[in-house]
C-alpha positions as CSV (number, residue, x, y, z in Angstrom):
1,X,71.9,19.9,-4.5
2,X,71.0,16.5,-3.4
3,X,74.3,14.6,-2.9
4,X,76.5,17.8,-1.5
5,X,75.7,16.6,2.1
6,X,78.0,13.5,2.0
7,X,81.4,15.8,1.6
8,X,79.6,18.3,4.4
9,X,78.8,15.6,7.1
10,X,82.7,14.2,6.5
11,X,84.4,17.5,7.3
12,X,81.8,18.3,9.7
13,X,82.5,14.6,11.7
14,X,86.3,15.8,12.4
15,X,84.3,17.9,14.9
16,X,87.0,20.6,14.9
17,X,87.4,24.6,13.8
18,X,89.6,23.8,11.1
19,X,86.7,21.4,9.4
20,X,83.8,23.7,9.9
21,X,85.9,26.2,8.4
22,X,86.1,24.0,5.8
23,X,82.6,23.1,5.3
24,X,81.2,26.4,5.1
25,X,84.7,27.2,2.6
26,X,82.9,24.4,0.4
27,X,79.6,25.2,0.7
28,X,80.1,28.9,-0.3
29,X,82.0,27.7,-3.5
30,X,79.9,25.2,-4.4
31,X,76.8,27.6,-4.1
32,X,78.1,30.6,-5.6
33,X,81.2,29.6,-6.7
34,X,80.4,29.0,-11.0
35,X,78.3,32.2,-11.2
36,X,80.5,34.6,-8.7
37,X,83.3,33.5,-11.7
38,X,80.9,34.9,-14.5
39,X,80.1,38.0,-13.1
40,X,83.7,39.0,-11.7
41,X,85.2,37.6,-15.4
42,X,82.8,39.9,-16.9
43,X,83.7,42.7,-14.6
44,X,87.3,42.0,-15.5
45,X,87.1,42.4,-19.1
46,X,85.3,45.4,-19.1
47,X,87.8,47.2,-16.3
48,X,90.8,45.7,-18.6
49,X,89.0,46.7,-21.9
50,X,87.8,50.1,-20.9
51,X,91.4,52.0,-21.6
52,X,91.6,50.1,-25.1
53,X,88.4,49.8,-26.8
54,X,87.5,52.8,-28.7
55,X,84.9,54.1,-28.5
56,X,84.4,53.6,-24.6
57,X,80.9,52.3,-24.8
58,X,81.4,50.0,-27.2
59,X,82.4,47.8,-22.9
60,X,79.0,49.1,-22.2
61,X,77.6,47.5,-24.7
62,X,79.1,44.0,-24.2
63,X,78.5,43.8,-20.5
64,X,74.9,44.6,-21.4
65,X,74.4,41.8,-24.5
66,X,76.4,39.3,-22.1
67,X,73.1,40.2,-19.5
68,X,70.7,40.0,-21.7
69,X,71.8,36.4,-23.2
70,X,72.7,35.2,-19.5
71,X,69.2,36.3,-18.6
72,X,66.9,35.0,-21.2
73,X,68.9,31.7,-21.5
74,X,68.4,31.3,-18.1
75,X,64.5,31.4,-18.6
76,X,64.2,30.1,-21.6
77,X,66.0,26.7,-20.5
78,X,63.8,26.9,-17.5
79,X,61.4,25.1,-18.7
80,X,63.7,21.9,-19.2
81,X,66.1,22.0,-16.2
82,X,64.2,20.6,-13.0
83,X,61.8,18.2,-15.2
84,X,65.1,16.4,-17.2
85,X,67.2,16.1,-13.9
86,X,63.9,14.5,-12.3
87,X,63.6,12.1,-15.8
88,X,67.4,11.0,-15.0
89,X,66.9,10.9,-11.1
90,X,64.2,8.4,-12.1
91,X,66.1,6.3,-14.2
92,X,68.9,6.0,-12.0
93,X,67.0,4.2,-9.6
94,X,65.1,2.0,-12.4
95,X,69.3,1.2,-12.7
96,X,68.7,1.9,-16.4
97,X,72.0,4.1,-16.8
98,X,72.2,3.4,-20.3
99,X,69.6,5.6,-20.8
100,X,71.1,8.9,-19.7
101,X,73.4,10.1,-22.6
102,X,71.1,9.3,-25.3
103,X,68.6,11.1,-24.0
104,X,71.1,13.9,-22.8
105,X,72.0,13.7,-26.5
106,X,68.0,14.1,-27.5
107,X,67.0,17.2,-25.1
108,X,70.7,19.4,-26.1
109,X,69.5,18.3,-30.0
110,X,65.3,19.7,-28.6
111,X,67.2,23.0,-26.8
112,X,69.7,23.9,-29.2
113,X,67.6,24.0,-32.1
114,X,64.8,25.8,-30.0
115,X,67.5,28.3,-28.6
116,X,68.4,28.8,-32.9
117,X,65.3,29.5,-34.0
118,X,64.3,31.8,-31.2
119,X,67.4,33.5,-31.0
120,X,67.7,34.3,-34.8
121,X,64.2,35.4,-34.7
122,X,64.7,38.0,-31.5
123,X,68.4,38.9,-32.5
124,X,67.6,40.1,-36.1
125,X,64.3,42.0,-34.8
126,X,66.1,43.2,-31.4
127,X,69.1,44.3,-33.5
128,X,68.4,45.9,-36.9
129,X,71.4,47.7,-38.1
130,X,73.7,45.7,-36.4
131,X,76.9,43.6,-37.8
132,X,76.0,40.8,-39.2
133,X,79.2,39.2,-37.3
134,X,77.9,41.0,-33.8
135,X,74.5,39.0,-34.4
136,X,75.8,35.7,-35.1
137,X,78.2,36.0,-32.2
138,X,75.1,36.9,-30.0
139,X,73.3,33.8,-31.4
140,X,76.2,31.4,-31.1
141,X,76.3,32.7,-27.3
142,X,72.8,32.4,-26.7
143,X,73.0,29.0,-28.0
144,X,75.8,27.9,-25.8
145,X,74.6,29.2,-22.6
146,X,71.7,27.6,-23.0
147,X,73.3,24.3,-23.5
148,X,75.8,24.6,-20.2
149,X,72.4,25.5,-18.1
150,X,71.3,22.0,-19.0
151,X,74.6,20.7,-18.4
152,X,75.3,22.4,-14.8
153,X,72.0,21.2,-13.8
154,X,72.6,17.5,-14.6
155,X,76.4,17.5,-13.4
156,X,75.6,19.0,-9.9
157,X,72.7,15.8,-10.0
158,X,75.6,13.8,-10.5
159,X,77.4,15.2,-7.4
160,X,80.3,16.8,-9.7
161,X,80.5,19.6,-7.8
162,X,84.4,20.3,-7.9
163,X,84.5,19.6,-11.7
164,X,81.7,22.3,-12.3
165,X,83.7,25.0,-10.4
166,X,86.6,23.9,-12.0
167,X,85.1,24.3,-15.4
168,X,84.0,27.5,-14.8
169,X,87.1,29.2,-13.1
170,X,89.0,27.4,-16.2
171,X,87.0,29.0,-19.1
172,X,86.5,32.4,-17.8
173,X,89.6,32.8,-17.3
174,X,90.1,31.7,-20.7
175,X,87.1,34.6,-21.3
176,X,89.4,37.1,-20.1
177,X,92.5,36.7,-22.0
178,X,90.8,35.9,-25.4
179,X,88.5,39.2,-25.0
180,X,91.7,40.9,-23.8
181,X,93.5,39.5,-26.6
182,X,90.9,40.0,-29.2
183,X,89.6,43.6,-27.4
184,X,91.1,45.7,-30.9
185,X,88.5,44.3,-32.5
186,X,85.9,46.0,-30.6
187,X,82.8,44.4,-29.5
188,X,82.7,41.7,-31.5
189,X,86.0,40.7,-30.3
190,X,84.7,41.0,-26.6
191,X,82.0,38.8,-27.7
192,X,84.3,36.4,-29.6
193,X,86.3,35.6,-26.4
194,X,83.2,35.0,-24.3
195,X,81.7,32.8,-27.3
196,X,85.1,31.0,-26.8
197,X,85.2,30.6,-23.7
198,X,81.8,29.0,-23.1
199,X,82.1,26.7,-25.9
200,X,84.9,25.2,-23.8
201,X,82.9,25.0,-21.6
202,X,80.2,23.2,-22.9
203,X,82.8,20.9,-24.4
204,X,84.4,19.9,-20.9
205,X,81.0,19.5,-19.3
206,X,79.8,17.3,-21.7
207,X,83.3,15.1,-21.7
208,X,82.5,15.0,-18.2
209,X,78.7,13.1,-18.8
210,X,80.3,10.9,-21.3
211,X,83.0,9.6,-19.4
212,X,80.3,8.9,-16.3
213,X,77.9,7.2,-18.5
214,X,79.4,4.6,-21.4
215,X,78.0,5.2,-24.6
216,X,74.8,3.3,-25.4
217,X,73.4,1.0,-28.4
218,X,71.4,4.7,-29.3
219,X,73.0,7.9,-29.9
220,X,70.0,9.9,-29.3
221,X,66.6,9.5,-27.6
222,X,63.5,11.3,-27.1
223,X,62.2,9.2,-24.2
224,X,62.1,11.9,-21.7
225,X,58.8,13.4,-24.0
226,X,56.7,10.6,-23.3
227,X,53.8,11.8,-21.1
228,X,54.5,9.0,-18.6
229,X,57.6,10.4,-18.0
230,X,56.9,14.3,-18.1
231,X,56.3,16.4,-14.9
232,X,54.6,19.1,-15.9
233,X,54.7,21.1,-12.5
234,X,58.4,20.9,-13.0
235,X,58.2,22.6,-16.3
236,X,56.3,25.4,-15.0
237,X,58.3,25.7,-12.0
238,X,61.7,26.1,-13.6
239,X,60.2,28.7,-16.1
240,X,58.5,31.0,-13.2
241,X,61.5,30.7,-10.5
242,X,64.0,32.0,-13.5
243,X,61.2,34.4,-14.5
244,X,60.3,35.8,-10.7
245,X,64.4,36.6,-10.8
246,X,64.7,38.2,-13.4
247,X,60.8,40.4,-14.2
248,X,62.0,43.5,-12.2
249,X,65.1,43.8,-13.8
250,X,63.5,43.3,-17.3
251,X,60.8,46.5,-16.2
252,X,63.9,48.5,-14.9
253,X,65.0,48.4,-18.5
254,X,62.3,48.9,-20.3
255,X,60.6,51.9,-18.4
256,X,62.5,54.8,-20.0
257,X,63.0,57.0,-16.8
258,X,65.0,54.1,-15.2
259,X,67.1,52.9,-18.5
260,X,68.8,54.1,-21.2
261,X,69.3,52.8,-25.2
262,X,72.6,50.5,-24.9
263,X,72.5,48.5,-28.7
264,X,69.5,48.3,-30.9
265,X,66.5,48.1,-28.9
266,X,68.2,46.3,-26.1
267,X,68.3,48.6,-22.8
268,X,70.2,49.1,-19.5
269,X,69.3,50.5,-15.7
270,X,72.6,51.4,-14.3
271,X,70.5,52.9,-11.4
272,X,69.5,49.3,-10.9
273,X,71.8,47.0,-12.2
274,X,74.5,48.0,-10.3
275,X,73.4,48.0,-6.7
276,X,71.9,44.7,-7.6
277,X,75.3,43.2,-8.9
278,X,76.8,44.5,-5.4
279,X,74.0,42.7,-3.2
280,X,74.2,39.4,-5.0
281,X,77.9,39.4,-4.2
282,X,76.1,39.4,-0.5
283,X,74.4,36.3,-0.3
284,X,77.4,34.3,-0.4
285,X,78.1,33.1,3.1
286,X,74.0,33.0,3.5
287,X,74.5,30.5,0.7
288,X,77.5,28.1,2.1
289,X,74.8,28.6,5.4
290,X,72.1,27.7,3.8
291,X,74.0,24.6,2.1
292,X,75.7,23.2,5.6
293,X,72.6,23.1,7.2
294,X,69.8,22.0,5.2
295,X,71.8,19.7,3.3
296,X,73.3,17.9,6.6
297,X,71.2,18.0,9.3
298,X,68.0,18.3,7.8
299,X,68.8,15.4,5.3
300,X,70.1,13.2,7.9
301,X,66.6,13.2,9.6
302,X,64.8,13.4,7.0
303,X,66.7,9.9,5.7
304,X,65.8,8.5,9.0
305,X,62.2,9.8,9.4
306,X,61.3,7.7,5.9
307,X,63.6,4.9,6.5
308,X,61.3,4.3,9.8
309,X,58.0,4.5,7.5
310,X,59.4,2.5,5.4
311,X,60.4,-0.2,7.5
312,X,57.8,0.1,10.3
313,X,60.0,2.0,13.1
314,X,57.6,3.1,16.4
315,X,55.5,5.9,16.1
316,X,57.5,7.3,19.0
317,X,60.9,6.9,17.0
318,X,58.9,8.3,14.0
319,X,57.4,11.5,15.6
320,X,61.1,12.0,17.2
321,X,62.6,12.3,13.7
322,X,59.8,14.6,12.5
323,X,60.4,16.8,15.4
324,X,64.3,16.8,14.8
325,X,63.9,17.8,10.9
326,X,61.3,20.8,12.2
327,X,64.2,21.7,14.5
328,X,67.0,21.4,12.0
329,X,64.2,23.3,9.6
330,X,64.2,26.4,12.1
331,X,67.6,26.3,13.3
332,X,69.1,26.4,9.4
333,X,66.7,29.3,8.6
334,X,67.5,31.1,11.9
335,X,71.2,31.0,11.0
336,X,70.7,32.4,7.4
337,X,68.5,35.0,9.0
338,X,71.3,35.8,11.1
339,X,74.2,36.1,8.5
340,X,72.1,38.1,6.1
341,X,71.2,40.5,8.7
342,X,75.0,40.6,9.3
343,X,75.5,41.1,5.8
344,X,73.1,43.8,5.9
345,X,74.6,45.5,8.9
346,X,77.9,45.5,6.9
347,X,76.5,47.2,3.9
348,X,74.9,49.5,5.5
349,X,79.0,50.4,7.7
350,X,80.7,49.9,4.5
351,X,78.4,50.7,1.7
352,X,79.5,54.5,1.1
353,X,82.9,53.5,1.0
354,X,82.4,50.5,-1.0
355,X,80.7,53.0,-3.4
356,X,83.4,55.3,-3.9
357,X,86.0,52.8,-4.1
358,X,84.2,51.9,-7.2
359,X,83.8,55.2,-8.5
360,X,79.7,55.0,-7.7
361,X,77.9,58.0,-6.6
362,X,76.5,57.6,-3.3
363,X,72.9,58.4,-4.5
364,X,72.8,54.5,-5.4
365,X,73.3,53.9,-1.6
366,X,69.4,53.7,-0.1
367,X,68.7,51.5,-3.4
368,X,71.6,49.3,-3.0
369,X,70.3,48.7,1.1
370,X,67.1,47.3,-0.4
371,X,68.5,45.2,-2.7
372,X,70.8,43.3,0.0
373,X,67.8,42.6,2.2
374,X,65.8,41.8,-1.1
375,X,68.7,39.4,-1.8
376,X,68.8,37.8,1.7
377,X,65.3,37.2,1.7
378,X,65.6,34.8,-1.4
379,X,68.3,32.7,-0.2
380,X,65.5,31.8,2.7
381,X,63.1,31.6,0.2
382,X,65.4,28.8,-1.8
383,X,65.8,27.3,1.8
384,X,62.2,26.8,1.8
385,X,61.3,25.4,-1.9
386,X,64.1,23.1,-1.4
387,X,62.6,21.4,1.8
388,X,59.1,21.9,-0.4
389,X,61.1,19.4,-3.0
390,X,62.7,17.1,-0.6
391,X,58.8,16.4,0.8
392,X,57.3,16.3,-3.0
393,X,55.6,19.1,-2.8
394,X,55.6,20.3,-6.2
395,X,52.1,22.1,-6.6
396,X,53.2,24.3,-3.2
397,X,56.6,25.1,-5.0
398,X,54.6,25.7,-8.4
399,X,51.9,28.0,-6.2
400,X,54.9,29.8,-4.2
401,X,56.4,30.4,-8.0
402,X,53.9,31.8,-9.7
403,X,53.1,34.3,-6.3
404,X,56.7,35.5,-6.8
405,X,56.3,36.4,-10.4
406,X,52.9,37.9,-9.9
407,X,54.3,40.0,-6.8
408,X,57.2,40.9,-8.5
409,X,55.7,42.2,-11.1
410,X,52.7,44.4,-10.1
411,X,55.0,45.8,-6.8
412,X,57.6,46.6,-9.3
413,X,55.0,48.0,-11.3
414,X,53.7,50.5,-8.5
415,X,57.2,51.3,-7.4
416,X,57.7,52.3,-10.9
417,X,54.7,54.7,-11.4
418,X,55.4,55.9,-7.7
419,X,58.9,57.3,-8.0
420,X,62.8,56.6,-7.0
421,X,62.0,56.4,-3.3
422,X,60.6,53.0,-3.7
423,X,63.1,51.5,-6.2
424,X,64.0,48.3,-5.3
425,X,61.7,47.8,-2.8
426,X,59.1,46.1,-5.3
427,X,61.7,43.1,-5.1
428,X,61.9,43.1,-1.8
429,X,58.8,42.7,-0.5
430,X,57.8,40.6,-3.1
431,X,60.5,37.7,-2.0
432,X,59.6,38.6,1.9
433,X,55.9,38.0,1.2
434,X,56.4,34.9,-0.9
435,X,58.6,33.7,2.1
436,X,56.0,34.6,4.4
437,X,53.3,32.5,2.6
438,X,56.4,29.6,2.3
439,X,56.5,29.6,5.9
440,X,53.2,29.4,6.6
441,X,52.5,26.5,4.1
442,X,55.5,24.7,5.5
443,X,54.2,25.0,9.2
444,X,51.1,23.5,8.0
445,X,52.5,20.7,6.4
446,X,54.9,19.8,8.7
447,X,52.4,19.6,11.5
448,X,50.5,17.5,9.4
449,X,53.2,15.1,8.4
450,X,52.9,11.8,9.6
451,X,49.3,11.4,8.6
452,X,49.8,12.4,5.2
453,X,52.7,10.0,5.0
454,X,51.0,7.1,6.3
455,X,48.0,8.2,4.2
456,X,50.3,7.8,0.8
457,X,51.4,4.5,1.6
C-alpha cells in the first residue's frame, strides 16, 4: 500500500473534522472497498436470483463455485503477487520503465497458462457429470481471476487506487445485471454474467498498465525468472499468507459433519461460511484505521529515520526518529485494537438482530462472535507484517506465515474432532498467537534498530 500515504497526509494537513472524516472515508474504500463490491455483488445476485432460478439451489450452487474459484485463485497466484511487484519496484528505481509491460505481458502469458492447465485438470476431476458449458465457464473464471489478482496487485504499486475501486464497483455491477439478465438459463447463466463481468475487468485494468507504461521494443519478457531477480521468500510468503486465510475454511468443507455436497465433489459449511461473511464485513473501519495510521505517521518517520542514515544526521536526531516510529507503531495498533473491540461490542448488541434480519437462526450467534474477534486480530496481524516489510524483514514475515498456516491448521483440526463449542475458535487463536509472536519479534527488532542499520551499511 506504499504510496496511499501521500492522499492521507493531504487531507489530514487541512487539520479539520471534515478532512479526517475524509481520510478515514478513503482509507476504508481503498482497503476494503474492491472486495466489499464482490462479496455484496454476489450476495445480490443470489437474493435477486433466488425467486427465478428453478430449481432453488441451483443460487446455492453458484455462490459456492464463485468461493471456490475466488479462493484457490487467490492462492494459487500467491506465489507470484509480492515477488513480481518487488521485480517492478526494483526496476522503477533502476528508471528502466520500459521494462514493465513486457514483462507484465510474460508473467499473465506464465499465470494464465498455469491457471489452464490446473484448472482443466481439477475442474474435470472435481466435476464429473457436470455440463460441459458449466466447466468451461468455471475454467474461463478461474482463469480470469487469477489474472486481475496480478493486476490489482501491480495497480495498487502504481498508486491507482481510485481506478481499482472504480473498476471493480463498474464490473460488478455489470455482474449483477448480466446474471440477472441471463439467470433463465440457470447456473450457467449466473456463471456467464460473472465470467463477463470479470473479463471487463481484466480488460480495463490492463488498459490502465498500458496507458502508464508506453509500449516497448519487446512485447513479452521473461526477465523477472532470472535468479538475480527472484525473491524467493516472497514467493513463499504470498502462497502461505493466502493459504493461512483460507486452510480453516477449506477443513470446514471437507469434514462431513460441518458441510454438505453443493456440485460434484465441491462442498459448503453454511454453519461457517456464513458468520464468517458477517465478521469480514467487520474489519472495515479497523482497516481505513489501520491505513491512516501506519501509512502516515509511521511512514513519515520512518522516511526521516533513513534519510538521517543516509545522509549522516546525529545520533540524537536519529534515536529521536526511531523512538517516534515505535510510538506511531503502538499508537496505530492501539487504535485498531480499540475499533475492533468496538466492533466486537456491536456484534455482540446487534448480532441477534442482525441474524434475524437475515433470516439466520440465532444458533450461528456464539460462532459468529469468534469469528469477529478472529477477524480483528488479522487486521493487527497485517498491521504488523507490513511494518515487517517496510524494515525488510522478509524471513520474519516468511516465519510469522508459515506459523499461521501451521496454527491454523492443527487448532482447526482439534476444534474439529472436539465438537461445535469450539468452532471458530481454531482461527482465532491461531491469528492472536501468530500476533503475539509478531509483537514480540517486532519489540526485538525495533530495540535493536540502529545497530543493525548501521551494521548493513
Amino acid at each position: 500500500m506504499a504510496g496511499i500515504g501521500f492522499e492521507l497526509r493531504h487531507m489530514l494537513r487541512k487539520n479539520t473534522l471534515l478532512g479526517l472524516v475524509q481520510a478515514y472515508a478513503y482509507a476504508g474504500v481503498i482497503g476494503s472497498g474492491p472486495w466489499v463490491l464482490s462479496i455484496v455483488g454476489i450476495l445480490l445476485i443470489g437474493i435477486f436470483s433466488a425467486s427465478v432460478v428453478v430449481p432453488g439451489h441451483l443460487v446455492t450452487q453458484f455462490q459456492t463455485s464463485v468461493t471456490y474459484l475466488v479462493a484457490c485463485s487467490l492462492i494459487y497466484t500467491g506465489l507470484v503477487q509480492l515477488a513480481f511487484t518487488r521485480f517492478i519496484s526494483d526496476r522503477l528505481f533502476e528508471k528502466q520503465r520500459q521494462l514493465v509491460l513486457p514483462n507484465l505481458h510474460g508473467l499473465m502469458v506464465f499465470v494464465l497458462i498455469g491457471a489452464g492447465l490446473l484448472g482443466s485438470l481439477a475442474l474435470f476431476v472435481l466435476l464429473p457429470g457436470q455440463s460441459l458449458l458449466y466447466r468451461l465457464l468455471m475454467l474461463a473464471g478461474f482463469t480470469l481471476l487469477c489474472g486481475v489478482w496480478v493486476l490489482t496487485v501491480l495497480l495498487s504499486g502504481m498508486k491507482r487506487y481510485k481506478a481499482i475501486v472504480a473498476l471493480f464497483g463498474l464490473s460488478y455491477g455489470l455482474i449483477v445485471a448480466a446474471s440477472l439478465w441471463m439467470r433463465a438459463w440457470g447456473l450457467e447463466g449466473l456463471l456467464g454474467g460473472f465470467v463477463l463481468g470479470h473479463y471487463v475487468l481484466l480488460a480495463g485494468m490492463w488498459l490502465l498498465v498500458v496507458k502508464e507504461f508506453s509500449p516497448a521494443r519487446r512485447l513479452v519478457a521473461f526477465d523477472f525468472l532470472q535468479r538475480d531477480k527472484l525473491y524467493p521468500s516472497l514467493i513463499a510468503i504470498g502462497f502461505l499468507y493466502n493459504l493461512g486465510i483460507w486452510a480453516d475454511k477449506f477443513m470446514f468443507w471437507f469434514f462431513p459433519p460441518t458441510s454438505d455436497e453443493i456440485i460434484g465433489s465441491l462442498r459448503a459449511s453454511l454453519i461457517y461460511d456464513l458468520p464468517v461473511f458477517l465478521s469480514y464485513l467487520s474489519i472495515i473501519p479497523g482497516m481505513a484505521v489501520f491505513l491512516v495510521r501506519i501509512e502516515t505517521d509511521f511512514v513519515e518517520y520512518y522516511d526521516k529515520f533513513y534519510d538521517a542514515v543516509r545522509s549522516g544526521g546525529s545520533l540524537e536526531y536519529i534515536e529521536s526518529m526511531r523512538d517516534e516510529m515505535v510510538y506511531s507503531i503502538q499508537q496505530g495498533l492501539g487504535e485498531i485494537a480499540k475499533i475492533q473491540s468496538l466492533a466486537v461490542l456491536t456484534t455482540f448488541v446487534a448480532g441477534p438482530a442482525l441474524l434475524d434480519a437475515l433470516g439466520i437462526s440465532r444458533l450461528y450467534l456464539p460462532l459468529l462472535h469468534v469469528q469477529v474477534v478472529g477477524a480483528g486480530l488479522q487486521v493487527g496481524l497485517m498491521a504488523v507484517l507490513n511494518v515487517f516489510f517496510y524494515l525488510d524483514q522478509r524471513r520474519t514475515v516468511l516465519l510469522l506465515c508459515a506459523q499461521f498456516v501451521l496454527l491454523n491448521v492443527l487448532l482447526t483440526g482439534y476444534t474439529l474432532l472436539y465438537g461445535a463449542a469450539l468452532y471458530g475458535y481454531g482461527f482465532a487463536l491461531a491469528t492472536l498467537l501468530t500476533l503475539g509472536t509478531g509483537l514480540a519479534l517486532l519489540t526485538r527488532r525495533l530495540n535493536q534498530l540502529e545497530y543493525q542499520t548501521f551494521m548493513l551499511q
